[in-house]
N, C-alpha and C positions, 0 to 999 in steps of 0.2 A: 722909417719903414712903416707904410701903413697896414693894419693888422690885417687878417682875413677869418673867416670861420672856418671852423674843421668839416668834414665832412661829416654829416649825423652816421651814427652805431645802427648798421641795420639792426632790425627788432622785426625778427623772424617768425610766423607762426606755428604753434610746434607742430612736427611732421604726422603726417596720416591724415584721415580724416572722422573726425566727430562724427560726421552724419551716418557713416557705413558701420561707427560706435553705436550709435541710437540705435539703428535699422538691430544691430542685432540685440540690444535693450529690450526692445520690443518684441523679436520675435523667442527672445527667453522667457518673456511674462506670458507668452501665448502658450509654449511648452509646455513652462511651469503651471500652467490652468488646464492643461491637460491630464497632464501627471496628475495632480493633484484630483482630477475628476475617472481617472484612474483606480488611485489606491479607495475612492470612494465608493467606488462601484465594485471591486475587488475583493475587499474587506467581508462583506456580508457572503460571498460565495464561497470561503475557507469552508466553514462547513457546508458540508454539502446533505440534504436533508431527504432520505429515500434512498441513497445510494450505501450498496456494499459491497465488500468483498475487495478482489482484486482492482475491481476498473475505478470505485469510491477511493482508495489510496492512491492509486496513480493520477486519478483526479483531483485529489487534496494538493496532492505532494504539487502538480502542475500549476495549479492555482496560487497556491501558497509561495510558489518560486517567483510565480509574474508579479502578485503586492509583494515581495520582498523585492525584487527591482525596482519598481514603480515607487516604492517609497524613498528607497535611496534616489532616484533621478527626482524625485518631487525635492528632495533636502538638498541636489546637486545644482539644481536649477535654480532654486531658491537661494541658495545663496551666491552661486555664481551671476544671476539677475542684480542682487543689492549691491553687490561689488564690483559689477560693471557700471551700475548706475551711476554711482557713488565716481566712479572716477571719471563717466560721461561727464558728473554735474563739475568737477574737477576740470577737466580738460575745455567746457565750456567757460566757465571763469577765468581759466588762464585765457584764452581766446579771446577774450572780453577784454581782459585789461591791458593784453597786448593791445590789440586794440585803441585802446585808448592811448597808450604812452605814443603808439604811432603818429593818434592824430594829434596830441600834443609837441609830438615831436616837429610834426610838420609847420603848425601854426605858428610854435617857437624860430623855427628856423625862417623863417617867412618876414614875421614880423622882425626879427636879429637883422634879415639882411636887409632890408626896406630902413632901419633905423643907421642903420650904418652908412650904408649909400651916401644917405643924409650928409652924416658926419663925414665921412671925407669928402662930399661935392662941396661943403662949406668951408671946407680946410684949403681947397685947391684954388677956389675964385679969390679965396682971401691970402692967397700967393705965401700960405703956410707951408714949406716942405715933410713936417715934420708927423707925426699923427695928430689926429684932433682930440682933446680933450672929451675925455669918456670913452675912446672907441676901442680901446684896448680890453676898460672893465667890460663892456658890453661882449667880447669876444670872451672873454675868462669866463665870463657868469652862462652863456649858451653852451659851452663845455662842460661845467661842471656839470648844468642840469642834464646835459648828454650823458653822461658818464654815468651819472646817478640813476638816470630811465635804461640805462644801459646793465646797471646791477642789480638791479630790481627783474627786469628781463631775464637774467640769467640766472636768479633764485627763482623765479616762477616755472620756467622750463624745467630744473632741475627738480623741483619740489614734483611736477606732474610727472617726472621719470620716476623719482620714487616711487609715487601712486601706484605706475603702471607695473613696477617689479612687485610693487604688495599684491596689487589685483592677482596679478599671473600666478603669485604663490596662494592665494588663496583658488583658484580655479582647478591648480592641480590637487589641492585638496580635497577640493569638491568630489572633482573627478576617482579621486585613489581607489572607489568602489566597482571601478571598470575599466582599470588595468590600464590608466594612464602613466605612459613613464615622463612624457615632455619631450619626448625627440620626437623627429618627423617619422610619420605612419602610425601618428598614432591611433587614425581615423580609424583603420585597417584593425588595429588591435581590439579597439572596442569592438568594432564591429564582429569581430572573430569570438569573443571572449560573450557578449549578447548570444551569436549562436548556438555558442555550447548549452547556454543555460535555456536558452528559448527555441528548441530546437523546432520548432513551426513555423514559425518566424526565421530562423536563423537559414534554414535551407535555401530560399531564394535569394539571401543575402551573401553567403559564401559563395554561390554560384557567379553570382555580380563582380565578387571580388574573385574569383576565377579566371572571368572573362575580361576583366582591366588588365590582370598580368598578363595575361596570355599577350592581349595589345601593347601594352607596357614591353614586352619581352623581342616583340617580332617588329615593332616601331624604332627599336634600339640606333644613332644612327653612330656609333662607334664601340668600340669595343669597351670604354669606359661607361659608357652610359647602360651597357647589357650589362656589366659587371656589376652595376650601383642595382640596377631594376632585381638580378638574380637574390642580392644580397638583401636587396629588400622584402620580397619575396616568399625566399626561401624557409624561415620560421612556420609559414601557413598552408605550405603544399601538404604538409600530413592532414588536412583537417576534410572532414568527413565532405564529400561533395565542391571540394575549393580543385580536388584534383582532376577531375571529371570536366569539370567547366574548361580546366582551364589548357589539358590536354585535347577535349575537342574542340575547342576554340582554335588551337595550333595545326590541328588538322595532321594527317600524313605529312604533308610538307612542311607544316613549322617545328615537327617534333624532328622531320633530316636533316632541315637545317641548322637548330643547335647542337646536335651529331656532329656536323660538320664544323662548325663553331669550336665546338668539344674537343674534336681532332688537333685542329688548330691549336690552343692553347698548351693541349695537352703536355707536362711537366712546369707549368707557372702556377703561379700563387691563384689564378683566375680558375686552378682546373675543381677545386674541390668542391668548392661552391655549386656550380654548375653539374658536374655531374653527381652533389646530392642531391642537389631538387629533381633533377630527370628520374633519380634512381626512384626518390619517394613517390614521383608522381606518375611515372609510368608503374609503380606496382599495384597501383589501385588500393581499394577499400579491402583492408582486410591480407593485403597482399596479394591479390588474386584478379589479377586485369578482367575489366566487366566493363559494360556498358560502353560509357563513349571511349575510354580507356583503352578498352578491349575492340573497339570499331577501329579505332588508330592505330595500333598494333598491330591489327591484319593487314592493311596495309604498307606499312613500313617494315622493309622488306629488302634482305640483300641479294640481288640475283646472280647464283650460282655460276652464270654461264659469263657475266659480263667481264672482261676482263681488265677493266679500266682499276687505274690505283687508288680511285676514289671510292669504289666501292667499298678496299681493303678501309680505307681510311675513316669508314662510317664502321666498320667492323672493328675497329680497333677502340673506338670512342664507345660501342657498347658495354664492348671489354669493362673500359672506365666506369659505365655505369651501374653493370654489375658489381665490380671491385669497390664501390660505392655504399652499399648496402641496399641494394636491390631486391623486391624480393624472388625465394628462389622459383616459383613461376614462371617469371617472365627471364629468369639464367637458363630454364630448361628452354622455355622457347625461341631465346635467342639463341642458345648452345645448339639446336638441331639447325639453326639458320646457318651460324658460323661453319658444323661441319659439312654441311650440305654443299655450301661454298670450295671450304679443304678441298672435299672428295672430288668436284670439278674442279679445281683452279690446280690441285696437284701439289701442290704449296701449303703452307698454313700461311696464313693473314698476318701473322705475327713475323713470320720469315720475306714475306713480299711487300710490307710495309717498316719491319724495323722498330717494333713496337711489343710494348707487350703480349702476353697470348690472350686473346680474350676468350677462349676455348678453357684453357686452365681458370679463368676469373669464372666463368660457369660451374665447372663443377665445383671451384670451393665456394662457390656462394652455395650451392643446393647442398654439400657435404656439410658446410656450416650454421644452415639452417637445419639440418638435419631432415627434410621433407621427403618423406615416402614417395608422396604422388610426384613430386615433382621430378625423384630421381627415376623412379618409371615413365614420366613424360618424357626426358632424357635420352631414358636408355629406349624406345620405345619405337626405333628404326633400325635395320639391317647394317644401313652405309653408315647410319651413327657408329656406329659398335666398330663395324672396319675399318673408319677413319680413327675410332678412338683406340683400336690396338694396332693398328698398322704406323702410327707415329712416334717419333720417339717419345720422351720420355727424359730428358737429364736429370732433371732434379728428383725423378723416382716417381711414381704412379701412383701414387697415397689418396691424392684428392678421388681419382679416378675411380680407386679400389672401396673407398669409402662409400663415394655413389652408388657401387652397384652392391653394395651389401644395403644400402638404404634400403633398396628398389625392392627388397626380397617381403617388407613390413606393407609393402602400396598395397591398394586394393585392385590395382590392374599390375600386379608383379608377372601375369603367366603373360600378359603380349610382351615384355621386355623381356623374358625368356625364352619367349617363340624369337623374338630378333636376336636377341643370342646367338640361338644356332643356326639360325639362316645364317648369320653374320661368317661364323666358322664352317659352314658345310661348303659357301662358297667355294667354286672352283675345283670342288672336288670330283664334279659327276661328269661323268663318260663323255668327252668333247668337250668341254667347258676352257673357256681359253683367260677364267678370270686366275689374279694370283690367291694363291692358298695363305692364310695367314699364319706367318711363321711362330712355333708354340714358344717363341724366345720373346726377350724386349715384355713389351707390356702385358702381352697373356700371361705369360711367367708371373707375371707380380699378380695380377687381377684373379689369378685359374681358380683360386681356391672359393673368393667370392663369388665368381660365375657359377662353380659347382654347387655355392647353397644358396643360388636365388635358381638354378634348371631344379635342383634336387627339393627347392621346398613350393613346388610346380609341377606336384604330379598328373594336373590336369590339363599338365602339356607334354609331356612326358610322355606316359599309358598311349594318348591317343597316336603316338610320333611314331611307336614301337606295334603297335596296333594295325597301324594302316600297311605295315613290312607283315604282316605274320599273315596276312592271306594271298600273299604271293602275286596279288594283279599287280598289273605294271605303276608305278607311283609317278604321281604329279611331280613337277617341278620342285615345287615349295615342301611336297612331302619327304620327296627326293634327298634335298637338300638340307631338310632340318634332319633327319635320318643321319646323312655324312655328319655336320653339325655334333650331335649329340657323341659321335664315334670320334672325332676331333678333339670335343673335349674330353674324354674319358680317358686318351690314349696316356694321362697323368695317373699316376696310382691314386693320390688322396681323392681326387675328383671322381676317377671309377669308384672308390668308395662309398660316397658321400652319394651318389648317385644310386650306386647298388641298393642303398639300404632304403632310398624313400623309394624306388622301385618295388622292391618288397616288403614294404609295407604296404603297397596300395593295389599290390596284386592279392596279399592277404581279404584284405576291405573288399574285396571283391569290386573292384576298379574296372577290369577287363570280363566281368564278367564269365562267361562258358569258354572267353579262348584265355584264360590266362595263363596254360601252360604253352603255346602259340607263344605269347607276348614273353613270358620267361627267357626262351627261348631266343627270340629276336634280341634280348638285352644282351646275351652272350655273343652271339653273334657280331653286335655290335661294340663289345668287350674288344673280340678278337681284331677285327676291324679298327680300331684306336691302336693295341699293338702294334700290328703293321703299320700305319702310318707315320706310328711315332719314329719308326726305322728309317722308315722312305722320308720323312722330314731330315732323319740325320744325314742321311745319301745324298738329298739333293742339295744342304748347306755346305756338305762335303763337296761336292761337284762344284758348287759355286766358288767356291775359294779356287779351287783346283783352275777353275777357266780363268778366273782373276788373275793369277799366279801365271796363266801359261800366256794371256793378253798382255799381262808386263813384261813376257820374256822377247812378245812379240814385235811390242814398238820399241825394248831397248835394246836388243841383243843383234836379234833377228837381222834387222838392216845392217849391221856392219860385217854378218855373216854372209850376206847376200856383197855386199861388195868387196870382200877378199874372194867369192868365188866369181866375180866377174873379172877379177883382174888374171885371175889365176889359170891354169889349164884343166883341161877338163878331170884328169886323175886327181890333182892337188882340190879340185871344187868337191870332189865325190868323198872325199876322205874329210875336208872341212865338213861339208853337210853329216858326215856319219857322226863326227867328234863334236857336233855340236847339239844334235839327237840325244849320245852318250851323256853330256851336262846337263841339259835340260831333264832328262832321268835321272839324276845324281841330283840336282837342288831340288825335287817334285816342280820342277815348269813345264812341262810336260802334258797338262791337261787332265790326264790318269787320277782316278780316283781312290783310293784308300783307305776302306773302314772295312770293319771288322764283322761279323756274320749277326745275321738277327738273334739275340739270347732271348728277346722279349716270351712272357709267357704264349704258349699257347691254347687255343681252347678250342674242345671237339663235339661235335653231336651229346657226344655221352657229356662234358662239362655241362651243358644245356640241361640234360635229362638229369643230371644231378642237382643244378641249382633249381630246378622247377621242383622236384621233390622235396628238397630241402626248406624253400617258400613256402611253398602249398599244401607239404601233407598233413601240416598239423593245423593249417588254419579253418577258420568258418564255413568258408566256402569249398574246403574239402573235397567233402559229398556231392555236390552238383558236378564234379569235374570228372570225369574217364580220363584216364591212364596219365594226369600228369606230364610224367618223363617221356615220352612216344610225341607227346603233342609236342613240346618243348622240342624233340630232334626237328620235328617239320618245319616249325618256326626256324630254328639255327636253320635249314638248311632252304627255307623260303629268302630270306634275310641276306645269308649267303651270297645267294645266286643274284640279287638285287647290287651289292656292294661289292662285291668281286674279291678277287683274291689277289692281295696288294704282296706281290713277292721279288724279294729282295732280285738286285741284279746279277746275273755273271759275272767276273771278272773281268770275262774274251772281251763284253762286246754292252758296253757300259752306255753308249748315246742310242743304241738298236731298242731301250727299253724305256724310251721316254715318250712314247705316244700318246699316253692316255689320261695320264695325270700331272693335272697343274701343279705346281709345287714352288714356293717363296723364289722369290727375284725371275720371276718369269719363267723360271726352266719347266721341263716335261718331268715328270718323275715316272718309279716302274708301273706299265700297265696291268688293265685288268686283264683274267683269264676266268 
């Protein structure tokens, strides 16, 4: 057999490249000559000489932060420089001696075959079949040296891996003084961790880093790669100016579209993530949406009137965002969005999409902040208030009740208690064709809290009772917060609670020369709640009663109607009477059945008594003529505005529903 040579061992050069090593060699020695001319110019200006007081300390302290940087990146540079170097000079000698075993390796192989050739062409002419003497050793001796440039090779590679794991662990040493941890982003970290301490510096830098995510976030092109971007992210959206960039950079549209995103997810592992960063970064600085924040947020917006399910489905992912830790700001102003919604779509969000309520994620985020203002931003619409008592309620009204006992601490407490009683006078005034809100379900649970945020509001109160005690005809809204205030009262502890910051601020002299006028209109308004609260049971009573007589309609009725069509005319008239008779006998019948008004009632003279009682011993006393006289005028100015809410006859029970809205749509007894 004549022998052949093996193939030569590649001998690879190690991967990367050295020169893009140098390049940054170099530009660490440039750094490092910076820094270093830095801490040298920095050093003499710790003191600062002519300067006192407050702006000398915060100038020391500023100064003294930046040489304390600058020296650690002078010591970070410096030796992350000699450690690069050091393994440049490293990876260039390996390169080298690669090198060379290469072109050894070549020559050898070169000159091996050319010698060989030889030996078997003079083996073959000389009609030898066998090998030729030597060409075997010559074949042994190019292998082993192969072999050997082959393990030299592979100690050299290795040796400059080692280098590179010591480099790296020295580099993160360096680093440790700027919040390097060695995973990726770290760039992000540093740069975040510089802003805190250099805040002059740092400002234009978070903004950058703002503006990357925000691109990073809406460039996304699956839903893995937004979920890596979020995650990466997310840690730096709290950071003073990182959220501002990085929400107007997203604009109206990129912040509905991760809404939408939100939606989608919503119950995966992907949801929490996501809707913490929106929560953090839509609250803005401070918690208080501002600037570009607050520019983005006026626009992004659910409209009321749209009926599409996508609307619901941005409404439901705000939900999330709230439910998130949101702050309560931006719960109140989402929460007036979402019922604005309710109140036209007729539905709640949460019942039309099958989803959480994001209505309840509002108010426990603003009850769980505890925020005054934010619970009077809240409460601080009419249709809020109607939508927020007019829905159920399962799991109990707590978060709700909560809110509006916040709202009572706000500094704008008296516009959430002017909407209060807008909220409740609704539907009460003479033609009014809206429904009355039933004092059951969630006013039940809240009356008490609505009574000491109207009652600790007497500078909405005084003027409500005020604008009734001079008898000219009242505006709408006057109108209406008037019924309002008579709605709420028609509860005992609420007329309570109400009576007493009433007089106390007729005492104060609140009203002024008519406060026996205004005494007067409260009683009036006393009596007024009474009655209602009857005509409220009447007309709940009437509802069931028509319910009752509608069930008896679609399942009774028809099978009565056809035994009297098969029947003769005697046998039909006696069926229709016998079937009259049961309908009477189970209450289906329609006929109503309650019991007579017991409520208190209250007369001119009541009026004339509680104004004497208020007034006669207080401050303003003296300024006032006759008290009690004034007071009947007021009752009897008051009166004649609110009418007289009386109970129905017996006879002729739907003859007395002209005038007054009352819960599930019915008419209840009118005025006289």
């Amino acid at each position: 057999m004549i022998p052949t040579l093996a193939p030569p061992v590649p001998l690879l050069q190690p991967p990367g490249s050295v020169e893009e090593l140098g390049a940054v060699v170099d530009r660490l020695t440039t750094a490092g000559w910076s820094a270093g001319s830095a801490v040298q110019l920095l050093a003499p200006a710790v003191v600062l000489s002519g300067w006192q007081g407050a702006d000398a300390s915060t100038a020391t302290a500023e100064v003294g932060t930046a040489l304390g940087i600058a020296a650690d990146l002078l010591d970070a540079l410096t030796a992350a420089r000699q450690r690069l170097a050091d393994h440049h000079e490293s990876w260039l000698a390996v390169r080298a001696r690669t090198t060379q075993l290469s072109d050894d390796q070549r020559a050898q192989f070169a000159a091996a075959g050319s010698r060989l050739a030889v030996l078997v062409g003079t083996a073959v002419e000389a009609g030898v079949p066998a090998a030729p003497p030597g060409a075997q050793e010559l074949v042994d001796s190019v292998a082993a040296d192969d072999a050997a440039r082959a393990a030299e090779h592979r100690a050299l590679l290795a040796a400059l891996a080692d280098d590179a794991v010591e480099t790296a662990a020295v580099l993160t040493s360096a680093a440790l003084h700027f919040g390097v941890s060695g995973l990726p982003g770290d760039a992000a970290a540093v740069t975040l961790r510089l802003a805190v301490q250099l805040p002059g510096w740092g400002a234009g830098a978070l903004v950058d880093l703002g503006r990357q995510a925000a691109g990073e976030l809406t460039r996304a092109g699956s839903g893995e790669d937004l979920a890596s971007a979020v995650v990466r992210w997310r840690p730096f959206v709290g950071s003073p100016g990182f959220a501002d960039a990085l929400v107007g950079r997203l604009g109206a549209g990129g912040v509905t579209w991760l809404l939408s995103v939100l939606a989608e997810v919503a119950g995966t592992e992907e949801q929490a993530p996501l809707a913490g960063l929106l929560a953090v970064a839509l609250s803005g600085s401070g918690g208080l949406p501002g600037g570009d924040v607050g520019a983005v947020l006026d626009a992004v917006r659910l409209d009321p009137a749209d009926p599409d399910r996508g609307v619901d489905r941005i409404g439901a992912a705000m939900g999330l965002v709230l439910a998130a830790g949101a702050s309560p700001t931006l719960a109140a102003v989402w929460g007036r969005q979402l019922l604005a919604r309710e109140a036209v779509q007729g539905a709640a969000t949460s019942d039309r999409n099958r989803t959480a309520d994001p209505v309840a994620a509002a108010l426990t985020a603003v009850a769980r902040a505890g925020d005054p203002a934010a619970a009077a931003l809240l409460l601080d619409d009419p249709q809020a208030w109607r939508t927020l008592l007019d829905r159920p309620w399962p799991g109990g009204a707590d978060a709700l009740d909560a809110v509006v006992g916040l709202a009572i601490a706000a500094p704008d407490s008296g516009r959430a208690a002017r909407a209060a009683l807008l909220a409740l006078g609704e539907g009460l005034g003479p033609g009014s064709t809206a429904r009355v809100l039933d004092d059951q379900g969630a006013l039940a649970e809240v009356r008490e809290a609505m009574a000491a945020l109207v009652a600790s509001c007497p500078e909405i109160v005084v003027p409500v009772l005020d604008a009734a005690a001079t008898g000219a005809e009242l505006g709408r809204d006057a109108d209406t917060a008037l019924r309002g205030l008579g709605h709420l009262v028609a509860d005992a502890a609420a007329a309570h609670a109400v009576t007493v910051a009433v007089q106390a601020a007729l005492r104060e002299g609140a009203a002024g020369a008519f406060a026996g006028e205004v005494a007067g209109v409260h009683v009036a308004v006393l009596e007024y709640g009474q009655r209602l609260q009857y005509a409220q049971t009447w007309a709940r009573a009437q509802g069931r009663a028509l319910d009752r007589q509608a069930l008896w309609q679609v399942a009774v009725h028809p099978w009565v109607m056809a035994v009297e069509s098969r029947a003769g005319e005697f046998v039909g008239e006696v069926v229709d009477a016998v079937e009259g008779v049961v309908a009477d006998m189970v209450g289906m019948n329609g006929d109503v059945e309650i019991g007579p008004d017991t409520g208190e009632v209250r007369s001119g003279e009541d009026a004339d008594s509680f104004a004497v009682a208020t007034l006669g011993t207080s401050p303003v006393a003296g300024a006032l003529a006759a008290p009690g006289p004034a007071a009947q005028v007021g009752f009897d100015r008051a009166g004649a505005t609110l009418g007289d809410l009386t109970p129905p006859p017996a006879d002729s029970l739907l003859d007395h529903l002209d005038d007054l809205p009352l819960p599930g749509g019915s008419r209840g007894p009118g005025h006289r």
